[in-house]
Jmol script that loads the backbone (N, CA, C; Angstrom):
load data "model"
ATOM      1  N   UNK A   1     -26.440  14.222  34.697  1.00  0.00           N
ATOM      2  CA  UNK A   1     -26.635  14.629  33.334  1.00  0.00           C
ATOM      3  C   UNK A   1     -25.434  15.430  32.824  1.00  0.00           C
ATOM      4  N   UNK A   2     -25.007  15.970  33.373  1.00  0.00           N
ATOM      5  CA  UNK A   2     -23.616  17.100  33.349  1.00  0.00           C
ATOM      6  C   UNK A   2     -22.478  16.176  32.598  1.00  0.00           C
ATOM      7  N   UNK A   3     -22.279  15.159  33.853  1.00  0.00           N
ATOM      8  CA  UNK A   3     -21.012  14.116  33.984  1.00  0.00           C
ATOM      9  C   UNK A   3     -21.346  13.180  32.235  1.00  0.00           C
ATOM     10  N   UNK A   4     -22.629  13.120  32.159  1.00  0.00           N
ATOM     11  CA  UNK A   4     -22.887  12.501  30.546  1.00  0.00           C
ATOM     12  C   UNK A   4     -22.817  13.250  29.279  1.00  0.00           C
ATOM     13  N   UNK A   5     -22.467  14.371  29.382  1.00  0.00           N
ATOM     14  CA  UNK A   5     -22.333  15.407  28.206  1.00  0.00           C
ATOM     15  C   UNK A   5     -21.288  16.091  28.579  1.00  0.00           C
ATOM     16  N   UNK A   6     -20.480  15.632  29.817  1.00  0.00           N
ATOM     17  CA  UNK A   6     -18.632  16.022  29.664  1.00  0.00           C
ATOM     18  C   UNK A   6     -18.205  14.892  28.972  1.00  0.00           C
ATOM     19  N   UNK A   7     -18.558  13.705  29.305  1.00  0.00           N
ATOM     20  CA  UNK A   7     -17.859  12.383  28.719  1.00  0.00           C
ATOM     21  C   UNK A   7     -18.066  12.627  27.136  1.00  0.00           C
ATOM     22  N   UNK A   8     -19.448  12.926  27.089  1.00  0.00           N
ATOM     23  CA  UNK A   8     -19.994  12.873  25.267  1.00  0.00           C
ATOM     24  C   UNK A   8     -19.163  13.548  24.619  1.00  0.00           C
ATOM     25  N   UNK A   9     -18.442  15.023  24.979  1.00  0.00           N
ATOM     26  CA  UNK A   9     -17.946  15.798  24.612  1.00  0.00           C
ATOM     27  C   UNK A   9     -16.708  15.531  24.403  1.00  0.00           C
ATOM     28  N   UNK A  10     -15.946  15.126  25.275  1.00  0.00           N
ATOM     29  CA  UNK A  10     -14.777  14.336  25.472  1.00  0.00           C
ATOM     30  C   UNK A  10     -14.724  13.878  24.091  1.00  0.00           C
ATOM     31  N   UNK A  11     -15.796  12.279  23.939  1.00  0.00           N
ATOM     32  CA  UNK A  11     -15.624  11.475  23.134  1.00  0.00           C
ATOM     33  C   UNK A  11     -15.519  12.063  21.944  1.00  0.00           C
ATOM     34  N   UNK A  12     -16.178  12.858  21.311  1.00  0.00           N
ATOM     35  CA  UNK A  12     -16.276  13.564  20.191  1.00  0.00           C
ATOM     36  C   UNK A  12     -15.130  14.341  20.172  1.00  0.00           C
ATOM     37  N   UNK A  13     -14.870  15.652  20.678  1.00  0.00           N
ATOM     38  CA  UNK A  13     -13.472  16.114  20.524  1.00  0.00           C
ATOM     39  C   UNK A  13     -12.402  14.541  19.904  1.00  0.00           C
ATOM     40  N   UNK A  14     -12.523  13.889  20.785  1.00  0.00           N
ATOM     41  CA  UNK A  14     -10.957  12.873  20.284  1.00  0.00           C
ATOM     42  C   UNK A  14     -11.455  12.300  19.130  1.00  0.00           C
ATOM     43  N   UNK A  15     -12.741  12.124  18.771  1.00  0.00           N
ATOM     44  CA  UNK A  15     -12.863  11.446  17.198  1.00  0.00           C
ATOM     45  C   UNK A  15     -12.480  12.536  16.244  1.00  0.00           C
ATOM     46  N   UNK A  16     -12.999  13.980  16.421  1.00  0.00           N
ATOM     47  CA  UNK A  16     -12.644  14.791  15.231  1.00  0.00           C
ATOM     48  C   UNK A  16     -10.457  14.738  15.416  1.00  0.00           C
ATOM     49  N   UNK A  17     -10.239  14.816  16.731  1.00  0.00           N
ATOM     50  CA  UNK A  17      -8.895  14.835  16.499  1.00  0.00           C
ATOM     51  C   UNK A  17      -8.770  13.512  15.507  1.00  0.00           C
ATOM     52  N   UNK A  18      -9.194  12.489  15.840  1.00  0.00           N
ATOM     53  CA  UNK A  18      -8.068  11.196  14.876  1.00  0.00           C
ATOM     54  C   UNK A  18      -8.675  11.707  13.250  1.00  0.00           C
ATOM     55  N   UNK A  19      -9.660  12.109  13.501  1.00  0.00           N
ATOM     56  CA  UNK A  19     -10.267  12.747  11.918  1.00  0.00           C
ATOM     57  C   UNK A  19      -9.037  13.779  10.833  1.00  0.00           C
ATOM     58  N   UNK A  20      -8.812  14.593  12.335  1.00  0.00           N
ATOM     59  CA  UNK A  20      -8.255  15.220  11.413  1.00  0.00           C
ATOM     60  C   UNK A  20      -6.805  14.973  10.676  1.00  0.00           C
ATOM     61  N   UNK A  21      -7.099  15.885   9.336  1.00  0.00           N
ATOM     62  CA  UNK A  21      -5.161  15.351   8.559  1.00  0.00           C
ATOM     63  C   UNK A  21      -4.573  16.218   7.997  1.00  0.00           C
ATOM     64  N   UNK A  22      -3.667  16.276   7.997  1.00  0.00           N
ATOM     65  CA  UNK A  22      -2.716  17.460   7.301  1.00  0.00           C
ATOM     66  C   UNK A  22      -3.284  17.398   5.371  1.00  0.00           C
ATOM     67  N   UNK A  23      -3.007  18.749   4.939  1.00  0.00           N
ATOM     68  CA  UNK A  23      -3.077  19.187   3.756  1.00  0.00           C
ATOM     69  C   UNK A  23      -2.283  18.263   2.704  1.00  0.00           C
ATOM     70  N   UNK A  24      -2.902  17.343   1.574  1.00  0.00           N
ATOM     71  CA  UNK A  24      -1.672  16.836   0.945  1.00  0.00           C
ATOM     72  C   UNK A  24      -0.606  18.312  -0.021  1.00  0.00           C
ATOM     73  N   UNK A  25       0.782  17.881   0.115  1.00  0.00           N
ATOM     74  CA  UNK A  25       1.008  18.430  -0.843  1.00  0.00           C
ATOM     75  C   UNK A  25       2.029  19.891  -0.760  1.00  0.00           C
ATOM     76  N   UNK A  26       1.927  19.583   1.417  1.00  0.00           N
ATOM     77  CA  UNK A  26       2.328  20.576   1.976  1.00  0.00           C
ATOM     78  C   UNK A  26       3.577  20.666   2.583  1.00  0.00           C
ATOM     79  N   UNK A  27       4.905  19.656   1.140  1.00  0.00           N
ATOM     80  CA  UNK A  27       5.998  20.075   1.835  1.00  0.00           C
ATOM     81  C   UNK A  27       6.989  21.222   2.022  1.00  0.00           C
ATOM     82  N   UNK A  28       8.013  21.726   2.608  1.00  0.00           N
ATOM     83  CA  UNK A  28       8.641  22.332   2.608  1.00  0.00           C
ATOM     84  C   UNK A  28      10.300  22.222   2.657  1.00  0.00           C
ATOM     85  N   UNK A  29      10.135  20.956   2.123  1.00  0.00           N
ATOM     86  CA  UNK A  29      11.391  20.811   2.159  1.00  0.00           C
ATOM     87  C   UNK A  29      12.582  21.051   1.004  1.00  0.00           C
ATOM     88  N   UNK A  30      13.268  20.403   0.795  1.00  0.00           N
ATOM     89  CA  UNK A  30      14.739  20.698  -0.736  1.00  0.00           C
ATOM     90  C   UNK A  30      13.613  19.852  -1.903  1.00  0.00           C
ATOM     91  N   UNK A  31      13.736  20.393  -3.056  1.00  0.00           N
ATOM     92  CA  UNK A  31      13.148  20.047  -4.048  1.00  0.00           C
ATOM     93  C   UNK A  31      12.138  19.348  -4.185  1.00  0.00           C
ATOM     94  N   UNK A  32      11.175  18.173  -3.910  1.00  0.00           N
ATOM     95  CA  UNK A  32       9.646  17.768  -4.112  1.00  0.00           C
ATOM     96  C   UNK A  32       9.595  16.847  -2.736  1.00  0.00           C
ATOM     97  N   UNK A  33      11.024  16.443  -1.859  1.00  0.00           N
ATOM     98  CA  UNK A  33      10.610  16.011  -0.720  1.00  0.00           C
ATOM     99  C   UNK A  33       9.981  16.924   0.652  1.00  0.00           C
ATOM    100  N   UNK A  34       8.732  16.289   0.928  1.00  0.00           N
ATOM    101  CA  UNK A  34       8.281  16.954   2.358  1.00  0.00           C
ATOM    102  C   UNK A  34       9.176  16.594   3.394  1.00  0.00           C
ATOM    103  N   UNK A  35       9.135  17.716   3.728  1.00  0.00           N
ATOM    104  CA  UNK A  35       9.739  17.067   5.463  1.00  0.00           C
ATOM    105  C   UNK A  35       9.070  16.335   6.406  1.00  0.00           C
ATOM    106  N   UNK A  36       9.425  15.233   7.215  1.00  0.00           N
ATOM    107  CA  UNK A  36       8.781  14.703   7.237  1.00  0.00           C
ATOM    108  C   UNK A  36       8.914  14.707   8.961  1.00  0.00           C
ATOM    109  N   UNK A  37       7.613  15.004  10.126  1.00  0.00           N
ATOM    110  CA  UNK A  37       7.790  15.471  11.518  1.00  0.00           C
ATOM    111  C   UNK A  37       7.103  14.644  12.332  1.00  0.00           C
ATOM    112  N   UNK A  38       7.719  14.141  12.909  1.00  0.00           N
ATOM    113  CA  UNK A  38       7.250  13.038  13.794  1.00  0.00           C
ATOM    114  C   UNK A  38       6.058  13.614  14.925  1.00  0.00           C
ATOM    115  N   UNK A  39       5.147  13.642  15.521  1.00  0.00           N
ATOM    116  CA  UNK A  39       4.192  13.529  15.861  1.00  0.00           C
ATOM    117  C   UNK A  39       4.295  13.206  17.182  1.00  0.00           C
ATOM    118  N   UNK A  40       4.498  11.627  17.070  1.00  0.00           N
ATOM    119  CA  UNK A  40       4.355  11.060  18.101  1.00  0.00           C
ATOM    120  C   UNK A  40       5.343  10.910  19.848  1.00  0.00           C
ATOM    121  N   UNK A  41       5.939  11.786  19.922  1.00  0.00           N
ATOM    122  CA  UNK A  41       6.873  12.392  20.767  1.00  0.00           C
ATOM    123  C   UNK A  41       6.334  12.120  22.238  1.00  0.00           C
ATOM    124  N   UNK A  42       6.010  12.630  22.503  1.00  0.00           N
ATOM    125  CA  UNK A  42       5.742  13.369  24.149  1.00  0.00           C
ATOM    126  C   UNK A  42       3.732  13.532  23.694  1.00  0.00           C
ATOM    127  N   UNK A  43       3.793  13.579  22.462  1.00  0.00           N
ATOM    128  CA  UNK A  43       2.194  13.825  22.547  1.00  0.00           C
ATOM    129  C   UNK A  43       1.493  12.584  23.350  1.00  0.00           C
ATOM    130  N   UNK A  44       1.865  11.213  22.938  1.00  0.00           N
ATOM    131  CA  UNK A  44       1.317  10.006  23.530  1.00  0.00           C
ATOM    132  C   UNK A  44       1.416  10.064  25.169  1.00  0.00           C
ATOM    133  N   UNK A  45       2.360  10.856  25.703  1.00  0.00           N
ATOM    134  CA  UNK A  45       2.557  10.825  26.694  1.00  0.00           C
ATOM    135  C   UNK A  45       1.503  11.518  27.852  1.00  0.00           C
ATOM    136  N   UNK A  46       0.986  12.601  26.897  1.00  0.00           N
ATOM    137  CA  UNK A  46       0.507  13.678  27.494  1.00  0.00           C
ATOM    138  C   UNK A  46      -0.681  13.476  27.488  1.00  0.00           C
ATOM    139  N   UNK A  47      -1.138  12.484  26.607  1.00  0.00           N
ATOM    140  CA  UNK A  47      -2.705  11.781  26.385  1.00  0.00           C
ATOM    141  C   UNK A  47      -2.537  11.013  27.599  1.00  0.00           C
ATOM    142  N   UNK A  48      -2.052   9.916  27.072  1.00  0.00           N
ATOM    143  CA  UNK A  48      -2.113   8.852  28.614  1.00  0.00           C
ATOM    144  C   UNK A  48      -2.299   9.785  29.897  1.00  0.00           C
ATOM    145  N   UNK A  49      -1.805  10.462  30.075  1.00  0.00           N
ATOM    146  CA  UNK A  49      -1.490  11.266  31.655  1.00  0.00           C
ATOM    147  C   UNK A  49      -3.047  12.311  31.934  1.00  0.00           C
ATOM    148  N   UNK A  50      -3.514  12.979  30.902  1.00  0.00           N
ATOM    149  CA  UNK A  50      -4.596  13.593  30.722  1.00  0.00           C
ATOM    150  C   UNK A  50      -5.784  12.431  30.979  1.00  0.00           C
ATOM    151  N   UNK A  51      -5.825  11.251  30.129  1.00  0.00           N
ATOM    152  CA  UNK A  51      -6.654  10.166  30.721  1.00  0.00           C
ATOM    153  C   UNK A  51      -6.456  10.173  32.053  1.00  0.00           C
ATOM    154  N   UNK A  52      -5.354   9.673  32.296  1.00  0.00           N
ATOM    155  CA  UNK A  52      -5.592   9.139  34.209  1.00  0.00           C
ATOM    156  C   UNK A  52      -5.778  10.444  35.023  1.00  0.00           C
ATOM    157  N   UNK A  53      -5.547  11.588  35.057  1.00  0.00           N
ATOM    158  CA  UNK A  53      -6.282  12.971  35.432  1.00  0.00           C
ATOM    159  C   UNK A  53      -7.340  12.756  35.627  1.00  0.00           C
ATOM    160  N   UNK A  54      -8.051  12.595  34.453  1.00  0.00           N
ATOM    161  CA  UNK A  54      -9.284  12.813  34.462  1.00  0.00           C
ATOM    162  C   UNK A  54     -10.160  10.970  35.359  1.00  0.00           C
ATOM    163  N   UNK A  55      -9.870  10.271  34.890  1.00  0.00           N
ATOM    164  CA  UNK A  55     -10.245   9.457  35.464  1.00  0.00           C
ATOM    165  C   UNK A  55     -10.004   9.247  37.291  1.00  0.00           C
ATOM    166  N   UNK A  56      -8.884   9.943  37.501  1.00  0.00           N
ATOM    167  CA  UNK A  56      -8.817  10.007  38.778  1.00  0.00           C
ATOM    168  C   UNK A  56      -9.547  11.013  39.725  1.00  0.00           C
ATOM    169  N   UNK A  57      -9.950  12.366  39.216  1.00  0.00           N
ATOM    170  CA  UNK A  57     -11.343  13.587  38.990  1.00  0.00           C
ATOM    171  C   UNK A  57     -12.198  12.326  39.074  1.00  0.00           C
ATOM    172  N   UNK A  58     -12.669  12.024  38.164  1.00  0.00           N
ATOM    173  CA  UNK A  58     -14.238  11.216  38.402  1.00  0.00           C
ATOM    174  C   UNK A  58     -14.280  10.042  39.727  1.00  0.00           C
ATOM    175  N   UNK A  59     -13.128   9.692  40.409  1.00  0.00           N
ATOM    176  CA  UNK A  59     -12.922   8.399  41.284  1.00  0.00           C
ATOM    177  C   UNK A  59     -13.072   9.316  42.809  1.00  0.00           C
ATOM    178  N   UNK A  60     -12.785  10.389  42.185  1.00  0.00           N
ATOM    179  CA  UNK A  60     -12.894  11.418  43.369  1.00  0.00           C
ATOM    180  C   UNK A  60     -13.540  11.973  43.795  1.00  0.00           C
ATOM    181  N   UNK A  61     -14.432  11.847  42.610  1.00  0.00           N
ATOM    182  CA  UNK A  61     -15.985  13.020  42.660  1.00  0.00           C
ATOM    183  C   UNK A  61     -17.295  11.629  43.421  1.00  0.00           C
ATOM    184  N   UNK A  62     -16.785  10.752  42.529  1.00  0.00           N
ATOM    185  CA  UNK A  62     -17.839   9.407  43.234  1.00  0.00           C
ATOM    186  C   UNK A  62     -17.735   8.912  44.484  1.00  0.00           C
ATOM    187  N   UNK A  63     -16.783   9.405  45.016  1.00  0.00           N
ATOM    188  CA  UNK A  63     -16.227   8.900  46.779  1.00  0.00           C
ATOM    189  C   UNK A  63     -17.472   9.882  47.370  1.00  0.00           C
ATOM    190  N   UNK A  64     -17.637  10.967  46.838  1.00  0.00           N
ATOM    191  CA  UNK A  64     -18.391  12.012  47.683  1.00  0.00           C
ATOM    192  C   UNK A  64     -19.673  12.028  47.743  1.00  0.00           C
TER     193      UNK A  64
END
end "model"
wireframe off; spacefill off
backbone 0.3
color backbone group
């Protein structure tokens, strides 16, 4: 029951993340252009790797 309301939790956290969005309207850049900040860096990286963590935790916990 535990292992089904870590996953649930999981799942939800990552839906409100794709939910969430920046403020329109919030640039800071030279005269009416926003600056514009790439995101996708090392973050994709750090997801993928956090998945197989965790999936490798649960492959580990089921051996036992």
């Amino acid at each position: 029951m535990k292992t089904a309301r870590n996953i649930m939790s999981a799942a939800i956290m990552l839906l409100l993340a794709v939910a969430a969005q920046a403020q329109p309207g919030a640039g800071g850049g030279f005269g009416d252009d926003p600056i514009d900040v790439p995101v996708d860096g090392g973050l994709s990286i750090l997801a993928v790797a956090g998945i197989g963590y965790g999936i490798k935790k649960l492959k580990e916990r089921n051996k036992k």
